[in-house]
N, C-alpha and C positions, 0 to 999 in steps of 0.2 A: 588607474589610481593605485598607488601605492603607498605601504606605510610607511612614517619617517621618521627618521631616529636622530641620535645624537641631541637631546634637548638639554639643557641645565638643570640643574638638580634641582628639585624641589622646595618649596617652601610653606609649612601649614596654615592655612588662614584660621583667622582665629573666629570670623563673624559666624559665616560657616564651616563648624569643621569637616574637616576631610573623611569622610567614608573611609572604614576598613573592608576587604571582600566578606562574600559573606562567608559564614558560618557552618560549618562539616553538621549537616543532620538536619539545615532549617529549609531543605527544600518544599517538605509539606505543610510549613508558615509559609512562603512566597506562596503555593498554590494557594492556599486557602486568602492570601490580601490579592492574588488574581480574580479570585471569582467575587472579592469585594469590589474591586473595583478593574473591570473589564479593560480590556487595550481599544483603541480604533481597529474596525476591521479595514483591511486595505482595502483600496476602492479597486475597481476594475478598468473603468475607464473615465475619463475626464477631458475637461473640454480641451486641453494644452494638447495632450497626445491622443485627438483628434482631429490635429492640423492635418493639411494635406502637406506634400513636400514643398510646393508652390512658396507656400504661409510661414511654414516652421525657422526657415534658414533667415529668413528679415528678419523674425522677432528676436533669434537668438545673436544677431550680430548686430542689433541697436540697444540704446540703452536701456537700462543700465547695465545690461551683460558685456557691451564692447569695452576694449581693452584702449588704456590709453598709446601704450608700446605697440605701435604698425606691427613687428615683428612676432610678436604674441599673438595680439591678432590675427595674421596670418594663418600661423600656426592653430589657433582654434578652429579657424575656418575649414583648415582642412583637416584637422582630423573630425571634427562633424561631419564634414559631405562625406568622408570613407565610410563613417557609421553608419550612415542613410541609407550609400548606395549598398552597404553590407545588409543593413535590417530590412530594406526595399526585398532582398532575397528569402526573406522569409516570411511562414504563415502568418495570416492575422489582419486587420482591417485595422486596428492600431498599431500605434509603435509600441507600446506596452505590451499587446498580443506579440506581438513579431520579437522582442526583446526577451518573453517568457518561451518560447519556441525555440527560440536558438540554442538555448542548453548552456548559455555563457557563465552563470552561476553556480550551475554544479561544477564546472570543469577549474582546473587547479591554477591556471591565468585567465583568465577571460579573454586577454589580450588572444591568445592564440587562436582561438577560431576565426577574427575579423582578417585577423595576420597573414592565416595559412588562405583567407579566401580572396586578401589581395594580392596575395603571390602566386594563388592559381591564374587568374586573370593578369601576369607580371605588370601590375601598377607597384611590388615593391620587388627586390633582390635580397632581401638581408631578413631573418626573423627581427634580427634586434636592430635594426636600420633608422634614420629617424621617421619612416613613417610609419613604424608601429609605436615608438614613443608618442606620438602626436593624437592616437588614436587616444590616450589619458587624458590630455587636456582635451577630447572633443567632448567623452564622457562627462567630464566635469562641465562642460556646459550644458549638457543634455539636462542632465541629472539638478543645477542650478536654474534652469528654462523651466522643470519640469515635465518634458516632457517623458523624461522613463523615470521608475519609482521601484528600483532595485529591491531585492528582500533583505527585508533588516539584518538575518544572521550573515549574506554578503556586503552589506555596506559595512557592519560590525566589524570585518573581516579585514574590508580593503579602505576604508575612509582614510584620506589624507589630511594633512594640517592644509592644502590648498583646495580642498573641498568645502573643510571648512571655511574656511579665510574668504572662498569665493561665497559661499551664503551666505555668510555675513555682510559681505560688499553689496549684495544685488540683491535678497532677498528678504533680510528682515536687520538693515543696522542697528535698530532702537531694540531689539529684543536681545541682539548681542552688545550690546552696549552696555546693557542693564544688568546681564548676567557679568560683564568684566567690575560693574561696580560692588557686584554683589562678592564676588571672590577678590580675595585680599592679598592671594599671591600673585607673583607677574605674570600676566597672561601668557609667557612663550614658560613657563615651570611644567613640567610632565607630569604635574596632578591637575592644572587646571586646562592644561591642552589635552591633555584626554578625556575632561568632561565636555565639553566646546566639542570636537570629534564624535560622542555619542548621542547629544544631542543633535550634531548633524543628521546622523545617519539616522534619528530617528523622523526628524522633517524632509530628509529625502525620502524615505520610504511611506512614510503617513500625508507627507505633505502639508501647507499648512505655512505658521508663524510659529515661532518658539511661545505665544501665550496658548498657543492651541495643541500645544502635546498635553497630555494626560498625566494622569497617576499611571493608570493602567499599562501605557505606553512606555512608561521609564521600567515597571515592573516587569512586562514583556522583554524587553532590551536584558534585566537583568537575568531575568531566568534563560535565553538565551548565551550571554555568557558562561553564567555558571555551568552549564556544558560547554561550550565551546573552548573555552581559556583556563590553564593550569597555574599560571602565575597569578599571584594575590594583584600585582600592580593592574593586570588586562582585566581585572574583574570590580574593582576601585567603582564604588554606589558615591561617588563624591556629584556627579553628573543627578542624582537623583535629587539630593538634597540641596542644589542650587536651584532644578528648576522649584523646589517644595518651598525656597524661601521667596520666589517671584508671586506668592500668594494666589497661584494659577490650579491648584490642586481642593480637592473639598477639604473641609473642615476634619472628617473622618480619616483623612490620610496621616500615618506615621509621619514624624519629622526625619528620624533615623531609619534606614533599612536595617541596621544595624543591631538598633534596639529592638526592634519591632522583631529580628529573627533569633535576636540573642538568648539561649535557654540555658544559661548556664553551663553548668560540666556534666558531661553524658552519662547515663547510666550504664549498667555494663553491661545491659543486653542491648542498649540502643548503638555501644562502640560494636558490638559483634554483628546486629544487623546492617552495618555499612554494608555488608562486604555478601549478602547476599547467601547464606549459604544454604545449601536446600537439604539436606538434612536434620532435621528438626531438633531430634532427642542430642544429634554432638552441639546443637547449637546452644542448647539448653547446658547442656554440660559446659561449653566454654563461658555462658554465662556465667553460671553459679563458681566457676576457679575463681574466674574474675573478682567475684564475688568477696569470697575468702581471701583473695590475697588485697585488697582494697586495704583495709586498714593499716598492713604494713607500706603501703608505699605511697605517693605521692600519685596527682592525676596523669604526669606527664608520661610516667612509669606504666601507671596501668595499659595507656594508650600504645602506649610502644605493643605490652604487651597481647593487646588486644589483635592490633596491625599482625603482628609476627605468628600471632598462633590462628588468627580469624582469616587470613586474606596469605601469608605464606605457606603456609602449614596447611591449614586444612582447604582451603578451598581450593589452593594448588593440586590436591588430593583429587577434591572434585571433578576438579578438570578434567585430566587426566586420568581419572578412573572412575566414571558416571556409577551413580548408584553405590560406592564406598560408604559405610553406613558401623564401621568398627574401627575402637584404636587397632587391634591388633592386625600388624601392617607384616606382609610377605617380606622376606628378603630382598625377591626384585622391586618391590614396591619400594620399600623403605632406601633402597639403594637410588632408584632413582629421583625419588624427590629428594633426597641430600645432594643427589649434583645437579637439580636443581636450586636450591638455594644457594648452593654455594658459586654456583657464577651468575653470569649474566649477561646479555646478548647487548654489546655497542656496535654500532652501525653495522651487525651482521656478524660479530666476531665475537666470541665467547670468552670473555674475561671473569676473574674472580671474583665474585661481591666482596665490598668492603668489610659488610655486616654478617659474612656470612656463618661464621664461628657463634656470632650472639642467636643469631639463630637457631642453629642446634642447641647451642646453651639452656635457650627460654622451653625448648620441646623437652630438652631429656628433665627438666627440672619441673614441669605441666606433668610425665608418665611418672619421674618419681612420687610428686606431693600424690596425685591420685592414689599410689600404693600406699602410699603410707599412712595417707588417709583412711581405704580402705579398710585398716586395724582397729582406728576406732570409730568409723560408722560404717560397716559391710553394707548395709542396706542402699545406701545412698551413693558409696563411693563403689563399692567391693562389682561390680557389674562391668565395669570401666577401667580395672587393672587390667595392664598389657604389657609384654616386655617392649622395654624401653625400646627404640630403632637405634638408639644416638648411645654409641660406649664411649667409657671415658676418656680412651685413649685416643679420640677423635675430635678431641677438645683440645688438644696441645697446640698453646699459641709460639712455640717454639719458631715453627716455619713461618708461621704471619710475622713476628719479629722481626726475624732476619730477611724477608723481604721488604716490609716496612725500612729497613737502614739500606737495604738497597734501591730503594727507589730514592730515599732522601740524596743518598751520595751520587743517584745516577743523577737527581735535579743539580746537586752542589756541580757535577762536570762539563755539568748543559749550560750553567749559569755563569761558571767561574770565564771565561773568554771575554761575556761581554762586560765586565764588573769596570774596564777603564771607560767604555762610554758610557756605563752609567752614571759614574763617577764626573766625567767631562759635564755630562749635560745638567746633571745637577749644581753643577760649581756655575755653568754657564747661566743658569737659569737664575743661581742667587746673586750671580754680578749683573745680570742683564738690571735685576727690580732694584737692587739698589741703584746702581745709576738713574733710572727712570724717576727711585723716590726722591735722590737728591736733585734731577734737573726739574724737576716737577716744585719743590719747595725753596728753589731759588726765582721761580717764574712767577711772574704775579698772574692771578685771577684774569682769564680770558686770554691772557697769553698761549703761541702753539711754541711747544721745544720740541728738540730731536733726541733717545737717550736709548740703549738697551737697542738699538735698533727700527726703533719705533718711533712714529712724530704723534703727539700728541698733545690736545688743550686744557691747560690747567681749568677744572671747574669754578665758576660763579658761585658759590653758594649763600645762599641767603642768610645765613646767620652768621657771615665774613669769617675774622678769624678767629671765630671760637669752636672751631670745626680741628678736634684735635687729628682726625685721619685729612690727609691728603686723598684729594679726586682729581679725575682727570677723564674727558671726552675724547673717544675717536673723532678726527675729524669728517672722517667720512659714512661711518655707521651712525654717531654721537652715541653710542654704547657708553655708559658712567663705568669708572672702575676704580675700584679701589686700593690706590696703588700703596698706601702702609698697608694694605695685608695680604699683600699682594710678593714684597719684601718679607712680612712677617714668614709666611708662606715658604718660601722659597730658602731663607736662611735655614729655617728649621727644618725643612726635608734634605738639604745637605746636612745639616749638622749629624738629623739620623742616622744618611748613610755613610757618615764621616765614624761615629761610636761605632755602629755595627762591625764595619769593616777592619777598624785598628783596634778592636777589643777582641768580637769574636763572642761579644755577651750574646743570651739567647732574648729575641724578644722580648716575653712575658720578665727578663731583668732591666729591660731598659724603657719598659712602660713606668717602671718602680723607679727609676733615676727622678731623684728629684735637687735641690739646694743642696742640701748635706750631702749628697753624692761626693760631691768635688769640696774636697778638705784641703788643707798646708798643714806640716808636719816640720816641726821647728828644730833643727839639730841642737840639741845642748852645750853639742861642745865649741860649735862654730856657728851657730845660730844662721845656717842654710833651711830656706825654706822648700821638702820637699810635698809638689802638688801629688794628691793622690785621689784615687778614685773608687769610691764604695761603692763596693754591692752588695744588694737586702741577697738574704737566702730566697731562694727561688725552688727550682725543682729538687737541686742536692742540698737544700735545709743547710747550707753553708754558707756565710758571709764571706768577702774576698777585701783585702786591701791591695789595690794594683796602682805600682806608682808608675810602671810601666809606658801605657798608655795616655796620661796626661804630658808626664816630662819626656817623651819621645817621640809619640807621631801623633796626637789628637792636635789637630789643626788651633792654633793659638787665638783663631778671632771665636772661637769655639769657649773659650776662657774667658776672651778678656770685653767679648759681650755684654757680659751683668755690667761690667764696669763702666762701660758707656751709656745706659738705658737708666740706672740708679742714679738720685745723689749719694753723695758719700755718706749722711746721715740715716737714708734710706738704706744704703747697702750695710750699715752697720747692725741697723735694728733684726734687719735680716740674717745680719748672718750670725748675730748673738743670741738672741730670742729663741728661737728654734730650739738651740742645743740647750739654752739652760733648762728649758722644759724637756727635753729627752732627757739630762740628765738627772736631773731631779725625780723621774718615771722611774729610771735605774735604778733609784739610789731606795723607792718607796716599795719599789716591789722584788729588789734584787733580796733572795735569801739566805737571812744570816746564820750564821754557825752558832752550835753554843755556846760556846767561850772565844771572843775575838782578844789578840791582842791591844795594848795597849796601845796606842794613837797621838803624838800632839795634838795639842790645839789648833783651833785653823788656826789663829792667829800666827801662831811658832811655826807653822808650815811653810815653803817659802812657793812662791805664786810661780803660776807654769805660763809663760807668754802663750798670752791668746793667740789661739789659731786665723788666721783670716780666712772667713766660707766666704768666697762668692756665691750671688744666687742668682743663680741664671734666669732668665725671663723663658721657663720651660712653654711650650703651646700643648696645645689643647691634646696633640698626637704622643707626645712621652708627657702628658701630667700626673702626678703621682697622684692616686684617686684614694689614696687609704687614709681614713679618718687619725685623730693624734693617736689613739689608742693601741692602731689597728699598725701605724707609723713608728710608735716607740718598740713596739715588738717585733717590726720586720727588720729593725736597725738594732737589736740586743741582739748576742752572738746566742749561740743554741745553749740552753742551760739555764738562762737566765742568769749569769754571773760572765764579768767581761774578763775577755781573754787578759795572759800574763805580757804581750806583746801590750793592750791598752794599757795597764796597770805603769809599766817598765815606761811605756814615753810618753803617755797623757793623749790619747787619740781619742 
């Protein structure tokens, strides 16, 4: 049994919500709701895995375990009798005994001990042949039969969506039924397939129904993760609080894991005891900087600086030099914890840490304060002044620099080859959805068309045509998709890499592209309309007017988009609106001189042909996220007074 990947992105329910992992410091709350409320201990033996071999193999291959597909079938059949004649080889009056004997659990496949023992006996030729795959789906009937009852930190480890899917099938459908009603995202989402998955593994190992897992039992499961799994998603308590809402747990059980562990923002001796360090008096000491420096910064700040000086700094110390109990650090000492920090060992190879400069940065800046502290309280600090390890001149990010642009320029020459089939496949991908979205809203309801390459059945939908997105069924999966946003989707990640590439803007400027980007700029004296293209200031705090890129290579459906997706009434309000409020912004907060000239009236003034803004229907990936306020100031040039080029032609 293997894990399996590639699932669809997730979706939050909203009846129960979703479990965050837990919480850095709340493992002695989990112990303490452990001894409130106890797990099942695992049984030893039971009357299933107490069959003889005679009994075992009829029960597991009649219903409800047989398999409709002969060839499935099959294939379970035999990888169970391999398991048998393999467990038959080992100690134990059960198969549970015999299964704990074998060592299968600790070892780093399981698969390979049955594997290597039916290639000594040549029943196979191949480790990875199909009769070691087959040997997965026998487990999973063993394990569904009940007759083996794995350790929960190996099922944790290896459970599969067909492990579960088969316990659902055969051994409790109405308890997974309940729990699909009870979560409100699609049952195949990677939040609620890996609660499905945990509760497996906990009735494969407890045995049982899904109404007879425990408190104690999901609590188990999680204090097992919280060691085992470093990612927040493998550690997901969302499994807890589904089964907590089947009303299957006592009264005294938390709703949230969450809450029940959540203690706010740590203190700063409790960030420094993460990390274990046995020196009492420096432990004490890095509390108390902590301490003092609290008020000047932020929590997030502190914690860094707790990590860098509690768990890099000193306890790297530790390590490597048992019993170290003084700042004041040897030459060779100080020498070699800085090339320690300063690299870092990938898959055996000693590369440079990212972070390794802020490191030394955070230690020489801990020996400084200490000094200087010192001066005004000797008593407290003056014990603990040492010369600094870390000089200054060891702090120059001179050479970080210039390798940072040499990595960027070695990505840009790895990158630049493939940019035409990116190019292709993105072009290819927003002509495939728009054909699909057009043969899809020529075809009526229940209709199958062919488009983009793909045959597919316009959806039925029950509230007919007042369904402003287009749907459409596989025919042979009946997968639903949504094929306007599917187009939507697809236009706008070409368009992306259509600006990226014929501009050259960076990112973080083309998050900022919004309607007013794409201006016309009216000649006075021939009344040519030149398109142009703004950008807000960004890292160089300079706006750009580039006509460049509009009137020469940005792709023309890239423009004339707005134009088809608006009415003209629509496309007006938008593209007038906007600017009379940025201008009016300009005009209240632009500052004035002490003595301005003289002025006509507007009246006497003579009127500047309006510009025509298209406004593009941006998505969700370049929408411009800055409030009016935040919007009139990224679009006023630096100074707050607009340049003599706006002045000279009305831009």
């Amino acid at each position: 049994m293997s894990a399996t990947s590639g699932l669809q992105a997730p979706a939050r329910p909203s009846a129960v919500p979703v479990g965050d992992r837990l919480l850095a410091g709340g493992r002695g709350d989990l112990a303490s709701l452990l001894d409130r409320f106890p797990p099942r201990p695992a049984e030893k033996t039971w009357a299933v895995t107490r069959q003889p071999r005679e009994q075992l193999p009829d029960r597991l291959l009649s219903a409800p375990f047989r398999m409709e597909n002969t060839q499935s079938q099959a294939n379970r059949k035999a990888g169970m009798t391999q398991l048998l004649d393999w467990l038959e080889t080992q100690p134990g009056g059960t198969w549970q005994e015999r299964w704990a004997a074998s060592g299968a659990e600790e070892a780093g496949d399981w698969r390979a001990l049955p594997a290597r023992w039916l290639k000594d006996g040549n029943r196979i030729r191949d480790d990875h042949g199909p009769e070691v795959s087959r040997l997965g789906t026998g487990m999973i009937l063993l394990v569904t039969g009940d007759a083996l009852r794995p350790g929960l930190p190996f099922l944790l480890t290896f459970t599969s969506r067909r492990l579960a899917a088969e316990m659902a099938r055969t051994r409790d459908p109405e308890g997974f039924a309940r729990l699909e009603g009870l979560c409100e995202t699609v049952p195949d989402s990677p939040v609620a397939t890996r609660a499905f998955r945990r509760i497996t593994a906990i009735m494969a190992a407890k045995g049982g129904l899904v109404a007879d897992i425990t408190a104690g039992d999901c609590l188990e499961a999680l204090h097992l993760m919280n060691g085992m799994f470093h990612r927040g998603s493998d550690r997901n308590a969302y499994f807890y609080q589904l089964m907590h809402a089947t009303g299957a747990f006592p009264a005294g059980a938390p709703g949230s894991v969450r809450t029940s562990l959540a203690r706010g923002q740590l203190t700063a001796g409790q960030l420094i005891d993460r990390y274990d360090i046995a020196c009492r008096p420096v432990r004490d000491l890095l509390a108390d900087y902590l301490k003092e420096r609290q008020p000047s910064v932020d929590y997030a700040t502190l914690r860094n600086l707790a990590q860098r000086l509690g768990s890099v700094f000193w306890r790297d110390l530790e390590l490597h030099h048992p019993g170290i109990d003084s700042l004041h650090l040897s030459p060779d000492v100080a020498a070699g914890w800085k090339q320690r920090a300063l690299t870092t060992a990938v898959t055996g190879e000693k590369q440079m840490r990212a972070t390794g400069l802020e490191v030394l940065t955070v230690v020489r800046a801990f020996y400084l304060d200490i000094a200087e502290w010192a001066l005004e309280d000797p008593a407290r600090w003056g014990p603990w002044a040492a010369p600094c390890p870390v000089r200054g001149d060891e702090l120059s990010r001179r050479k970080e620099l210039s390798r940072r642009k040499a990595r960027m320029d070695q990505r840009t020459r790895e990158r630049l080859p493939v940019l035409p089939a990116l190019v292709a496949s993105a072009d290819a991908q927003r002509r495939a959805s728009r054909e699909r979205l057009e043969a899809a809203t020529a075809a009526e309801p229940g209709e199958t068309f062919t488009a983009g390459g793909q045959t597919l059945r316009r959806s039925a939908l029950a509230i007919g045509a007042r369904s402003v997105r287009i749907w459409a069924d596989g025919p042979g999966t009946g997968k639903r998709r949504d094929l306007t946003l599917e187009e939507h989707r697809g236009f706008w990640s070409w368009a992306v890499v259509e600006v990226l590439r014929h501009t050259g803007i960076r990112v973080e400027e083309l998050t900022e592209l919004s309607h007013h980007s794409l201006v016309q700029y009216s000649v006075p004296s021939s009344g040519e309309l030149i398109p142009l293209l703004h950008i807000a200031p960004s890292k160089t705090d300079q706006e750009r007017l580039d006509p460049g890129p509009v009137r020469r290579r940005l792709p023309g459906d890239l423009v004339r988009r707005p134009r088809e997706d608006l009415e003209p009434a629509d496309a007006a309000a938008a593209a007038t609106a906007p600017r009379h409020r940025e201008q009016a912004d300009r005009r209240r907060r632009r500052p004035r001189p002490a003595r301005q000239r003289a002025r006509p009236r507007r009246a006497d003034r003579p009127r500047r042909p309006a510009a025509e803004i298209p406004a593009p229907r941006f998505p969700e990936i370049v929408y411009h996220r800055c409030r009016d306020e935040r919007h009139a100031a990224a679009h006023r040039p630096a100074g707050g007074r607009a340049s003599r080029r706006e002045h000279d032609h009305g831009i």
